[in-house]
PyMOL Python script that loads the backbone (N, CA, C, O; Angstrom):
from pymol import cmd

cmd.read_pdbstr("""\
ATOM      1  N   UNK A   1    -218.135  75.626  33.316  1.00  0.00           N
ATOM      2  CA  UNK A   1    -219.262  75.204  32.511  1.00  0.00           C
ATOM      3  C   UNK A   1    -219.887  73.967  33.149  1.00  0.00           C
ATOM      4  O   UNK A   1    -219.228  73.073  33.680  1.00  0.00           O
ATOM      5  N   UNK A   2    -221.212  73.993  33.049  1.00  0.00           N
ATOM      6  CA  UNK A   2    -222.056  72.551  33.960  1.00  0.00           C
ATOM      7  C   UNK A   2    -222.469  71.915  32.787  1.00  0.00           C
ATOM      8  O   UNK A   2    -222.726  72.411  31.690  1.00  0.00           O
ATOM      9  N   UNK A   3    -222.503  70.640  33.194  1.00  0.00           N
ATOM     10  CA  UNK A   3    -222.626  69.576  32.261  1.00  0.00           C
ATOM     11  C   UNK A   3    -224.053  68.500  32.542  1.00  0.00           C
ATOM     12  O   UNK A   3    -224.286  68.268  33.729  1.00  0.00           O
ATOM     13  N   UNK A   4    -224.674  68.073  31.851  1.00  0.00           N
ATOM     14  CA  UNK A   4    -226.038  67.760  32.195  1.00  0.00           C
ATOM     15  C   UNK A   4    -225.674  66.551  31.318  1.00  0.00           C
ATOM     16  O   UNK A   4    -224.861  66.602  30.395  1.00  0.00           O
ATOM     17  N   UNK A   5    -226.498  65.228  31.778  1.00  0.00           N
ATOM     18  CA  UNK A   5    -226.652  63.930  31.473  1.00  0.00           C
ATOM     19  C   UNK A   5    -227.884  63.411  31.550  1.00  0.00           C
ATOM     20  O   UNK A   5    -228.509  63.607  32.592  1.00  0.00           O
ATOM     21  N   UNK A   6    -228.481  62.664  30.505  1.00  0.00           N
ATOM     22  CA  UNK A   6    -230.003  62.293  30.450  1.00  0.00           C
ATOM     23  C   UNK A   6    -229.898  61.130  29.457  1.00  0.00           C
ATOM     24  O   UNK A   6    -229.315  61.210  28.375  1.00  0.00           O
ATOM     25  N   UNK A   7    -230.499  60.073  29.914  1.00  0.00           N
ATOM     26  CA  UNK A   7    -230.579  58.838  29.303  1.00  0.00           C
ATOM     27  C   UNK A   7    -231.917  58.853  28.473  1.00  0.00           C
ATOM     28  O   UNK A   7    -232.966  58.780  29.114  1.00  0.00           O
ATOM     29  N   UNK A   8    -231.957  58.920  27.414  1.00  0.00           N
ATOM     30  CA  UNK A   8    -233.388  58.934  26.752  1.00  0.00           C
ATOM     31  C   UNK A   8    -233.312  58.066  25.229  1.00  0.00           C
ATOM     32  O   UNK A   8    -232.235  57.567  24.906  1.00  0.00           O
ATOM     33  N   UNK A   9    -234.334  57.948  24.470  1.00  0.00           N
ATOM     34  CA  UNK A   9    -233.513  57.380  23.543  1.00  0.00           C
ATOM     35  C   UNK A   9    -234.677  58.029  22.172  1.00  0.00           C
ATOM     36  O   UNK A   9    -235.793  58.524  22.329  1.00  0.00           O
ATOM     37  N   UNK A  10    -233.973  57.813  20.967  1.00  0.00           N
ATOM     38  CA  UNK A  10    -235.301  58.526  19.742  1.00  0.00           C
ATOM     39  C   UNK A  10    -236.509  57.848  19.631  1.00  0.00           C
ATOM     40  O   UNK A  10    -236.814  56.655  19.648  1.00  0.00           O
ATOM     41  N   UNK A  11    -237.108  58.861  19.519  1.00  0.00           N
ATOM     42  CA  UNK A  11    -238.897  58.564  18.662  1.00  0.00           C
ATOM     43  C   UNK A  11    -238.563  57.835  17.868  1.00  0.00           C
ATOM     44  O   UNK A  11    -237.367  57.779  17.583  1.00  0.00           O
ATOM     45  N   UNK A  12    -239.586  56.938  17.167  1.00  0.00           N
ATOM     46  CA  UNK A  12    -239.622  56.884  15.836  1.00  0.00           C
ATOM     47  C   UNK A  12    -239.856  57.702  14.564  1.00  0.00           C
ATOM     48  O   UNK A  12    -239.752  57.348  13.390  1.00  0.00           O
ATOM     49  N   UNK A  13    -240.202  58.907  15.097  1.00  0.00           N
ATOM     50  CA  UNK A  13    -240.482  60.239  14.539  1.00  0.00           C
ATOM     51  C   UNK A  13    -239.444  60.940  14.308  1.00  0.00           C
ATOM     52  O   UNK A  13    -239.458  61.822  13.449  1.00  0.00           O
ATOM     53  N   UNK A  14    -237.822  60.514  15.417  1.00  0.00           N
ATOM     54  CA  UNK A  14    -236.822  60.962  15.256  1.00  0.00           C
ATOM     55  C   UNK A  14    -236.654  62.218  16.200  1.00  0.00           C
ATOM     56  O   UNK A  14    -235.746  63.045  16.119  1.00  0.00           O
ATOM     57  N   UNK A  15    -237.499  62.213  16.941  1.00  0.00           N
ATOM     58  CA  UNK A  15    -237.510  63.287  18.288  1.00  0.00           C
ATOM     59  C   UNK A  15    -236.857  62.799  19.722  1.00  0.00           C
ATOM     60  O   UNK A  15    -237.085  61.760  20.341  1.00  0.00           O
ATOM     61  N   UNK A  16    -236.251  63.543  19.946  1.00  0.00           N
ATOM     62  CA  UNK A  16    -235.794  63.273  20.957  1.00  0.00           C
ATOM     63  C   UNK A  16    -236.035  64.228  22.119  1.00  0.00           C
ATOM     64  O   UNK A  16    -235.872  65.446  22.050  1.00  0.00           O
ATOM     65  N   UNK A  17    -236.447  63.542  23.212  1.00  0.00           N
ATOM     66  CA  UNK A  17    -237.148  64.372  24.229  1.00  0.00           C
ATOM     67  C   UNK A  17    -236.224  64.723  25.704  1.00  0.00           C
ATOM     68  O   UNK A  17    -235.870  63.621  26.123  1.00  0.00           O
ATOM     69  N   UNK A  18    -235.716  65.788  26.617  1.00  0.00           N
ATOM     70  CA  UNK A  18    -235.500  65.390  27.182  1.00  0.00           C
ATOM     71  C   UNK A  18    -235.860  66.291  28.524  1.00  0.00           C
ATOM     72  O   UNK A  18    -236.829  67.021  28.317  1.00  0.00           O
ATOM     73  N   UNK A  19    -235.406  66.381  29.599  1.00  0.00           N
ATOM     74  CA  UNK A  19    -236.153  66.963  30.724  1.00  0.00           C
ATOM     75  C   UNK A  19    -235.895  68.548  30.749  1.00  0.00           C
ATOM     76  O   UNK A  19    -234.905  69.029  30.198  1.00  0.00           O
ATOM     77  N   UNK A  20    -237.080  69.520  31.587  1.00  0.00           N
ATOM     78  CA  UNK A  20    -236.495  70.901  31.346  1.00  0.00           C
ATOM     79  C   UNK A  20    -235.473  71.401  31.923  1.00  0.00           C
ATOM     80  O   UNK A  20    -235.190  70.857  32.990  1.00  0.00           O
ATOM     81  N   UNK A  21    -234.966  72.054  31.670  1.00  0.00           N
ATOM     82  CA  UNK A  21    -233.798  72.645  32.364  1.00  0.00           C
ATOM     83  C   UNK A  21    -234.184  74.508  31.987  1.00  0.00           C
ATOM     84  O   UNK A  21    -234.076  75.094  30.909  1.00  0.00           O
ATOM     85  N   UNK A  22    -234.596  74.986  33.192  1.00  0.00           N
ATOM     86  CA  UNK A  22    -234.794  76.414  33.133  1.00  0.00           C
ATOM     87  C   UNK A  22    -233.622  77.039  33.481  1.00  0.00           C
ATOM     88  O   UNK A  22    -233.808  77.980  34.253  1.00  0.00           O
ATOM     89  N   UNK A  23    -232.400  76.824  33.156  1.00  0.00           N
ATOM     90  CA  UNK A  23    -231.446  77.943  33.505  1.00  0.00           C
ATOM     91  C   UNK A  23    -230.831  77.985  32.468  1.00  0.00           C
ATOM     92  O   UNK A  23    -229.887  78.756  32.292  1.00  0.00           O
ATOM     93  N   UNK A  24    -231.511  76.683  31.093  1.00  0.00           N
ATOM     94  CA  UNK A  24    -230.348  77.083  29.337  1.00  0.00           C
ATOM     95  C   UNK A  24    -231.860  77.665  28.242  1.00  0.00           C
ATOM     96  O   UNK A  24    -231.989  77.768  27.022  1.00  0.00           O
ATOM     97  N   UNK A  25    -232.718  77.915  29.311  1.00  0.00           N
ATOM     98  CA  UNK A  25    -233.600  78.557  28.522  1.00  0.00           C
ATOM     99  C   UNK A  25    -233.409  79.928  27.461  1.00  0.00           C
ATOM    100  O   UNK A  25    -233.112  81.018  27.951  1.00  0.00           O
ATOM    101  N   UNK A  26    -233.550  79.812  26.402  1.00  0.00           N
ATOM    102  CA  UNK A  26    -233.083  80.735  25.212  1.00  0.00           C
ATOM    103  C   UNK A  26    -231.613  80.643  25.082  1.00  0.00           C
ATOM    104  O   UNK A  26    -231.223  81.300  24.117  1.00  0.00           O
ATOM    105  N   UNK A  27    -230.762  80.107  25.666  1.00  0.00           N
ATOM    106  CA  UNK A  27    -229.062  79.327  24.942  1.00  0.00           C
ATOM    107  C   UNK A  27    -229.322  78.618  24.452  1.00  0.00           C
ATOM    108  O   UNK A  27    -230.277  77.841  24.458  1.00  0.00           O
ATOM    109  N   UNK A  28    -227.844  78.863  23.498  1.00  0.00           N
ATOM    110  CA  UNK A  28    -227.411  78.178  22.390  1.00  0.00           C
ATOM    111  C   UNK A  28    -226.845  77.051  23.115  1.00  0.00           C
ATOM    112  O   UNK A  28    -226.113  77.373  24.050  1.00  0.00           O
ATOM    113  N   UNK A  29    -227.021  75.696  22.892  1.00  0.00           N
ATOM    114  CA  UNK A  29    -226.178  74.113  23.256  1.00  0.00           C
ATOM    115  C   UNK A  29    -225.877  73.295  22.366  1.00  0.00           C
ATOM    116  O   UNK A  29    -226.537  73.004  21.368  1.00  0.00           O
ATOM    117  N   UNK A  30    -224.312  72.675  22.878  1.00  0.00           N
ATOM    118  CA  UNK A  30    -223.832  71.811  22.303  1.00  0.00           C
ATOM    119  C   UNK A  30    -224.823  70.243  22.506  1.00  0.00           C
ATOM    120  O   UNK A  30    -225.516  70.019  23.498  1.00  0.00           O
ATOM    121  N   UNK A  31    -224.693  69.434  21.490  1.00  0.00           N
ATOM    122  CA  UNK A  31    -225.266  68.028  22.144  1.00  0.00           C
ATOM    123  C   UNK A  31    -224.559  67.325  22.028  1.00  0.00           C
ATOM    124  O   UNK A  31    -223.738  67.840  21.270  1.00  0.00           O
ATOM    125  N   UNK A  32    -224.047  65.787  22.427  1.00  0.00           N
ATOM    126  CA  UNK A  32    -223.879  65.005  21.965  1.00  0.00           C
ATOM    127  C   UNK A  32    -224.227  63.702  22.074  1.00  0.00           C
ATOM    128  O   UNK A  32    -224.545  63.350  23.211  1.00  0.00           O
ATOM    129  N   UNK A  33    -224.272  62.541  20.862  1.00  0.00           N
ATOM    130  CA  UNK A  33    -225.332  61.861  21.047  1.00  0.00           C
ATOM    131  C   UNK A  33    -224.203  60.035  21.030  1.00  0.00           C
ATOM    132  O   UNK A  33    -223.296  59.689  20.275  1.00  0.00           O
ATOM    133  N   UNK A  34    -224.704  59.479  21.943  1.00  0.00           N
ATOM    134  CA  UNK A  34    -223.860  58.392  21.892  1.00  0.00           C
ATOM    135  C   UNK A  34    -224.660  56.737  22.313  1.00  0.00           C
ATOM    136  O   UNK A  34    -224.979  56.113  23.326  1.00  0.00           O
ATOM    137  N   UNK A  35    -224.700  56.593  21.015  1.00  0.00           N
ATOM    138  CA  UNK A  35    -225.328  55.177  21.357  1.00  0.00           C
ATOM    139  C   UNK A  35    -225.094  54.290  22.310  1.00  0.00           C
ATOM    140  O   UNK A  35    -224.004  54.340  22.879  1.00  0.00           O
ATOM    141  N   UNK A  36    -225.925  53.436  22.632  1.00  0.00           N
ATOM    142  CA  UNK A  36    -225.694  52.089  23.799  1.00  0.00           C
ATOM    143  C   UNK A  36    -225.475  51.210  22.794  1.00  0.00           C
ATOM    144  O   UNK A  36    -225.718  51.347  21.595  1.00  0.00           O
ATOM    145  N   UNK A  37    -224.790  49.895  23.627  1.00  0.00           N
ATOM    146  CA  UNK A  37    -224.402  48.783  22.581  1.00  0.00           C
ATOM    147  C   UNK A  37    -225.844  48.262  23.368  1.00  0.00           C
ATOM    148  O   UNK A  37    -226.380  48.653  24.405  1.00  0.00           O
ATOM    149  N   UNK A  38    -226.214  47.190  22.375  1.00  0.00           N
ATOM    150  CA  UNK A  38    -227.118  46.065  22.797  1.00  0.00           C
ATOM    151  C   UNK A  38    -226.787  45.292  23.864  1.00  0.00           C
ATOM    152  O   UNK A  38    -225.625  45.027  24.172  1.00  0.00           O
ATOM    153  N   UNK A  39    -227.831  44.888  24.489  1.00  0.00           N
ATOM    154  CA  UNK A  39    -227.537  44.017  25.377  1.00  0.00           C
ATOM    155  C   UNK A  39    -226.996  42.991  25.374  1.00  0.00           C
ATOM    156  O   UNK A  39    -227.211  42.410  24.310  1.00  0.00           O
ATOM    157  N   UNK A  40    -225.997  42.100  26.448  1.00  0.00           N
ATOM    158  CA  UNK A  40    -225.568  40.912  25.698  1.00  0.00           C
ATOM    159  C   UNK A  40    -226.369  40.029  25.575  1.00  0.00           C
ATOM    160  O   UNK A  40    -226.101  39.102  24.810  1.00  0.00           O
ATOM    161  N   UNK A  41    -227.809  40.054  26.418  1.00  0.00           N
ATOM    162  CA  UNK A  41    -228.890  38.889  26.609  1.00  0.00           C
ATOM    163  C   UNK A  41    -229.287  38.734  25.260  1.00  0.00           C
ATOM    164  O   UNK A  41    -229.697  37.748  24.648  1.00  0.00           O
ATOM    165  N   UNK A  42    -229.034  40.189  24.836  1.00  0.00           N
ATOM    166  CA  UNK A  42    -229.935  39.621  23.244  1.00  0.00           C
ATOM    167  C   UNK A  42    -229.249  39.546  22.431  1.00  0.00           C
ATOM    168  O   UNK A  42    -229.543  40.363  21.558  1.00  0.00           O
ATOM    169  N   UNK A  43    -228.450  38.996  22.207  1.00  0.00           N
ATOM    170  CA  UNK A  43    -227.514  38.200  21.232  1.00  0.00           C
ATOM    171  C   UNK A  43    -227.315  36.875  21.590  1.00  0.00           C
ATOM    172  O   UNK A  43    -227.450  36.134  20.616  1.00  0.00           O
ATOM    173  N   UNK A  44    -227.016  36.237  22.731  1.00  0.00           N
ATOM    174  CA  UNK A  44    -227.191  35.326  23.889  1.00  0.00           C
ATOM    175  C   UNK A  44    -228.462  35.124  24.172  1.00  0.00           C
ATOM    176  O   UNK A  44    -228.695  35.315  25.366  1.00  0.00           O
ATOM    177  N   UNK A  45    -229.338  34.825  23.570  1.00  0.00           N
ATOM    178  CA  UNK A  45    -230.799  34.986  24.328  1.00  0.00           C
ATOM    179  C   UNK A  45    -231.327  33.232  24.557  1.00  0.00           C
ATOM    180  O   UNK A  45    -231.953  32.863  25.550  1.00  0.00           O
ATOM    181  N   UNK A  46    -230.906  32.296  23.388  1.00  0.00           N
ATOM    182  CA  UNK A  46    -231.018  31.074  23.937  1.00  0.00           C
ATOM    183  C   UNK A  46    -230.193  30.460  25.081  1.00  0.00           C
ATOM    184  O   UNK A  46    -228.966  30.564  25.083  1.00  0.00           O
ATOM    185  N   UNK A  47    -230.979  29.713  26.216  1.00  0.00           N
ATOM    186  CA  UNK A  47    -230.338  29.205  27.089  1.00  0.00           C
ATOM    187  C   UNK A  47    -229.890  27.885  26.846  1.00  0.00           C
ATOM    188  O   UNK A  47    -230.611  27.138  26.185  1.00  0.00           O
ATOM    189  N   UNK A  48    -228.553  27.399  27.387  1.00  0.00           N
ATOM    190  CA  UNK A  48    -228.011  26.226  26.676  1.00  0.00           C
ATOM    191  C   UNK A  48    -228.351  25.360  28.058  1.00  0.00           C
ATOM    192  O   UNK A  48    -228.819  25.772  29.119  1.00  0.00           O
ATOM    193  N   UNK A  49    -228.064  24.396  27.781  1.00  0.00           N
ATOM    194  CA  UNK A  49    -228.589  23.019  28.998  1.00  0.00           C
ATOM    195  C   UNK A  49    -227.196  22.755  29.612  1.00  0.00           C
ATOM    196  O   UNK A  49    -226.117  23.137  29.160  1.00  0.00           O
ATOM    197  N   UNK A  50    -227.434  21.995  30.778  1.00  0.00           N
ATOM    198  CA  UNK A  50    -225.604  21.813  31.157  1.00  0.00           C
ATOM    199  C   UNK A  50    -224.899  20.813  30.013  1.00  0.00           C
ATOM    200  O   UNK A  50    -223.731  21.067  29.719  1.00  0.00           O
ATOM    201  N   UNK A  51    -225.399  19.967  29.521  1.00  0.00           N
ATOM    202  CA  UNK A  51    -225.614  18.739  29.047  1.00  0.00           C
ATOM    203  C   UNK A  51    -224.819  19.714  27.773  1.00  0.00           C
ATOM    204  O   UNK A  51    -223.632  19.466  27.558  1.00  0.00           O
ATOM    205  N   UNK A  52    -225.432  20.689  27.047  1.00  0.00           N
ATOM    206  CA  UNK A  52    -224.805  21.162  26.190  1.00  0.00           C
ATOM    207  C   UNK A  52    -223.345  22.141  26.231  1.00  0.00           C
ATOM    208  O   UNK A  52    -222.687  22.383  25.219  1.00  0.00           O
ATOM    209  N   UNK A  53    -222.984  22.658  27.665  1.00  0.00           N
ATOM    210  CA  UNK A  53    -222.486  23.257  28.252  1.00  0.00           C
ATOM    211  C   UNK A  53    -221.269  22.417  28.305  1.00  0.00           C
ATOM    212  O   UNK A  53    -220.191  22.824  27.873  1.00  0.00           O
ATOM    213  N   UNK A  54    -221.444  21.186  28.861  1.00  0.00           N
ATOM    214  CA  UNK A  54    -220.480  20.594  29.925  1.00  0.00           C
ATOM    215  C   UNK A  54    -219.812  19.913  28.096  1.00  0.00           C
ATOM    216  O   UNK A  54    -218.595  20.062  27.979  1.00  0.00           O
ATOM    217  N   UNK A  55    -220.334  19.430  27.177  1.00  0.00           N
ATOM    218  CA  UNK A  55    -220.050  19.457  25.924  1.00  0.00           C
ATOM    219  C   UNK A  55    -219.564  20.108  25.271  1.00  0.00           C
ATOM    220  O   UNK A  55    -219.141  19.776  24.164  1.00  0.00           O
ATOM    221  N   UNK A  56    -219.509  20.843  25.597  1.00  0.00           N
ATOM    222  CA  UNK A  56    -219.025  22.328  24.455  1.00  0.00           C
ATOM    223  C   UNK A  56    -217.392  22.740  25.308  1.00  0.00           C
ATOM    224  O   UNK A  56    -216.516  23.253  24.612  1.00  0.00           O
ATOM    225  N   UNK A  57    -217.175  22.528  26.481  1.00  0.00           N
ATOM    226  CA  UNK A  57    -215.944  22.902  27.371  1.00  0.00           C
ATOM    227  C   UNK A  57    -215.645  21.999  27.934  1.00  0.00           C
ATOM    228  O   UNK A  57    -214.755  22.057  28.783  1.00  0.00           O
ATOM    229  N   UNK A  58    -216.484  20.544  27.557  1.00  0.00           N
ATOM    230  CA  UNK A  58    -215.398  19.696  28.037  1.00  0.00           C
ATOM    231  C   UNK A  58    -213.816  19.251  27.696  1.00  0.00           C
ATOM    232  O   UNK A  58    -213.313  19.326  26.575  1.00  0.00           O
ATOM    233  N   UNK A  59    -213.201  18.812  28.804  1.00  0.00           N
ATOM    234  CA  UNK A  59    -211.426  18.916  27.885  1.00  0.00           C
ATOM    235  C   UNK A  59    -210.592  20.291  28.413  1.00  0.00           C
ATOM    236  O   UNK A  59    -209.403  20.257  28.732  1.00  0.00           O
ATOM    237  N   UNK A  60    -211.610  21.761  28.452  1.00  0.00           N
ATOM    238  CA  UNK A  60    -210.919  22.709  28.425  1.00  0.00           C
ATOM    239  C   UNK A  60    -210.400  22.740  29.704  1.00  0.00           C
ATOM    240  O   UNK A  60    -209.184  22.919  29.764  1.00  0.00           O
ATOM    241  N   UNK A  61    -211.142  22.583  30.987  1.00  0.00           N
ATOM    242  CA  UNK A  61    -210.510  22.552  31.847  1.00  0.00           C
ATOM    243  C   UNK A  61    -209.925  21.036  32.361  1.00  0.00           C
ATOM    244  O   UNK A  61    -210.575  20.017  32.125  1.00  0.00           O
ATOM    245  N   UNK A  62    -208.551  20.997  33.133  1.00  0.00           N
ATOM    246  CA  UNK A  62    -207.952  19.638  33.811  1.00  0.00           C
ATOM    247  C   UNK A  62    -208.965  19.235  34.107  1.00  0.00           C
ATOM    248  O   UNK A  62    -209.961  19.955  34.036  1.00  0.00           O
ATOM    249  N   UNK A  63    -209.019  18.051  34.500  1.00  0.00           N
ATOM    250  CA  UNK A  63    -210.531  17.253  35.630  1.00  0.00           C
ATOM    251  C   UNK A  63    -211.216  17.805  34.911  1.00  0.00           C
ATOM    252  O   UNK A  63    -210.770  18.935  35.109  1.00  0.00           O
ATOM    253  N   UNK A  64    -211.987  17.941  34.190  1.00  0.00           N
ATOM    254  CA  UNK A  64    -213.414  17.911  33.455  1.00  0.00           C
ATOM    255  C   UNK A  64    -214.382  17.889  34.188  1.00  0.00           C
ATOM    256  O   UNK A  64    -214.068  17.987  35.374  1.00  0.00           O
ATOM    257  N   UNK A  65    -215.963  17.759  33.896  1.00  0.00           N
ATOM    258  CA  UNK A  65    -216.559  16.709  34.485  1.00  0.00           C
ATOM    259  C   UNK A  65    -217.007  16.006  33.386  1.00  0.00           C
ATOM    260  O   UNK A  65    -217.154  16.294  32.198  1.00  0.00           O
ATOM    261  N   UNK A  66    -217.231  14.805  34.195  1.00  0.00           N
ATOM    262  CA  UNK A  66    -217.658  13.508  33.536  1.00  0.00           C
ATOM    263  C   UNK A  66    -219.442  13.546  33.036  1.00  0.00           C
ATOM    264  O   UNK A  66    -220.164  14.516  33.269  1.00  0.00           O
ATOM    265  N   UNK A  67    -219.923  12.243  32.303  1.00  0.00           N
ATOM    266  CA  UNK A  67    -221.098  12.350  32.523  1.00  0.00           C
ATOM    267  C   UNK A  67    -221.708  12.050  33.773  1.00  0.00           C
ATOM    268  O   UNK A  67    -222.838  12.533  33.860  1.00  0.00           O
ATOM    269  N   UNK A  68    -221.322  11.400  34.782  1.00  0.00           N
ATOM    270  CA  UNK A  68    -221.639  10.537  35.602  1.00  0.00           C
ATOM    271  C   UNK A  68    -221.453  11.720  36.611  1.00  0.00           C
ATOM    272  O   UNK A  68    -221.671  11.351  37.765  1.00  0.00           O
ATOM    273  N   UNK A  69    -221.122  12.992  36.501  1.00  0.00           N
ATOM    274  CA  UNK A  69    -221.477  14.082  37.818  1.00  0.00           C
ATOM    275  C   UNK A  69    -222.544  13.920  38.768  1.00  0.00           C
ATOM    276  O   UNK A  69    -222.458  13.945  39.996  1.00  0.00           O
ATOM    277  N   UNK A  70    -223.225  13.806  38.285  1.00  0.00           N
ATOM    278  CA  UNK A  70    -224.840  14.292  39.171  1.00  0.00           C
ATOM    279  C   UNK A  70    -224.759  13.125  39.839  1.00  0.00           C
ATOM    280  O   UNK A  70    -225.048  13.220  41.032  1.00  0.00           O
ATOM    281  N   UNK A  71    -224.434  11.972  39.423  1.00  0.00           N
ATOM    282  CA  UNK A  71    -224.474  10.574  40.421  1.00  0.00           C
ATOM    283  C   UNK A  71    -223.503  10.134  41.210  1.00  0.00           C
ATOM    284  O   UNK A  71    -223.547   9.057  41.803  1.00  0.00           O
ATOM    285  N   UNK A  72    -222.039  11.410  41.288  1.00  0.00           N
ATOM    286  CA  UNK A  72    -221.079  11.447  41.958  1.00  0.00           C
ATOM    287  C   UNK A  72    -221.095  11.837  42.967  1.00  0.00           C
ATOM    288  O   UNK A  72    -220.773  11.434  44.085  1.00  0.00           O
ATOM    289  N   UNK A  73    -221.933  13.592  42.103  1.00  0.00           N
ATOM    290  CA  UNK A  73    -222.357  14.342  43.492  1.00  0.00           C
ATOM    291  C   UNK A  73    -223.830  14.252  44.188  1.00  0.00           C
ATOM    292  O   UNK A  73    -224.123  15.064  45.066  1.00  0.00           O
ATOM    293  N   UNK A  74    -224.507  13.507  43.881  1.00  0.00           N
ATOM    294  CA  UNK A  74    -225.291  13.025  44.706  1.00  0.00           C
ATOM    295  C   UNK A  74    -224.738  11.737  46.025  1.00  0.00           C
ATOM    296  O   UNK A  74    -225.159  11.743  47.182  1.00  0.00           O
ATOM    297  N   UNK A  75    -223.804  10.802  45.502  1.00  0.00           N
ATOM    298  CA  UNK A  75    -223.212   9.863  46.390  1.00  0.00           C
ATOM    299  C   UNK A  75    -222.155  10.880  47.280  1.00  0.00           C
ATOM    300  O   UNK A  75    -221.666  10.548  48.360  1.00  0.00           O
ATOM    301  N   UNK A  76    -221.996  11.716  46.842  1.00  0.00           N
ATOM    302  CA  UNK A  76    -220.636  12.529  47.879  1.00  0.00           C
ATOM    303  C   UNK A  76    -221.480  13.609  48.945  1.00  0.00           C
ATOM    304  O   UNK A  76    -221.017  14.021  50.009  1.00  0.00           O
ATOM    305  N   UNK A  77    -223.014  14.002  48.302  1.00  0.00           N
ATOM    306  CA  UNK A  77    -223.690  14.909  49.186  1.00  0.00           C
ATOM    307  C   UNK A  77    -224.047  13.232  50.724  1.00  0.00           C
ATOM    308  O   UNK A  77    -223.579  13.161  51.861  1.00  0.00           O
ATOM    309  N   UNK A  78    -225.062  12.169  49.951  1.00  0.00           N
ATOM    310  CA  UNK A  78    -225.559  11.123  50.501  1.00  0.00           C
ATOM    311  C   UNK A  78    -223.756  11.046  51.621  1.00  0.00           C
ATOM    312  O   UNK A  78    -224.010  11.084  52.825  1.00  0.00           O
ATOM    313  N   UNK A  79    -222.818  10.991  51.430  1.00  0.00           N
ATOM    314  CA  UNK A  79    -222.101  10.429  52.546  1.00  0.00           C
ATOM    315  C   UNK A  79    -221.841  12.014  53.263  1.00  0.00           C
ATOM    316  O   UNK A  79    -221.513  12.069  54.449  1.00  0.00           O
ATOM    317  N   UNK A  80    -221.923  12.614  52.875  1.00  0.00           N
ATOM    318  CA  UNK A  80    -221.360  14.291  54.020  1.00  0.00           C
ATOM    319  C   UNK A  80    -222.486  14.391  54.905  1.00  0.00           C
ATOM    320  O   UNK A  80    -222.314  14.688  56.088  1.00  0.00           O
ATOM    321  N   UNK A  81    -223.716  14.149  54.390  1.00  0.00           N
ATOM    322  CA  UNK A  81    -224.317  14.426  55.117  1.00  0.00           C
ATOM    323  C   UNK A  81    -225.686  13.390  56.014  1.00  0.00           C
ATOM    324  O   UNK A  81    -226.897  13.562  56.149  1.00  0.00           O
ATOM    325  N   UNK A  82    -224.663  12.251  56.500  1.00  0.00           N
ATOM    326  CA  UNK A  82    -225.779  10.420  56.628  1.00  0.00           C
ATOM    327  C   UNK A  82    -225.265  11.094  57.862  1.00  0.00           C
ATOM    328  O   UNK A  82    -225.479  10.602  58.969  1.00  0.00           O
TER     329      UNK A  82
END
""", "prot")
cmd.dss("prot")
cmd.show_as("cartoon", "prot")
cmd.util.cbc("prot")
cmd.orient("prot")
């Protein structure tokens, strides 16, 4: 038995459309119908700042970072590369 796959999704009419297939023309077919989960972007859709980031997990990891990063790693880029 051949098995056919088509990503489509419903009307608002509740139709569902999908491509021809001339060899199940006048057969009887099984369907089955299986939702997608949502995306994670859209549940997640606000972007957080590092500032809120580095707040929210600071502690979790050993060595942290500090507030004073950006002026650490700016003095550690300034000597690698004088």
């Amino acid at each position: 038995m051949q098995a056919y796959k088509f990503e489509t999704s419903v009307h608002e009419d509740g139709v569902i459309k999908i491509p021809e297939i001339k060899d199940l023309v006048n057969h009887e077919i099984t369907i089955f119908i299986i939702p997608k989960e949502a995306p994670a972007t859209k549940i997640h859709s606000r972007k957080k700042s590092f500032a809120e980031f580095s707040k929210k997990w600071r502690g979790f990891l050993k060595n942290s970072v500090d507030d004073n990063w950006r002026e650490e790693y700016s003095n550690f880029l300034e000597e690698k590369y004088q």
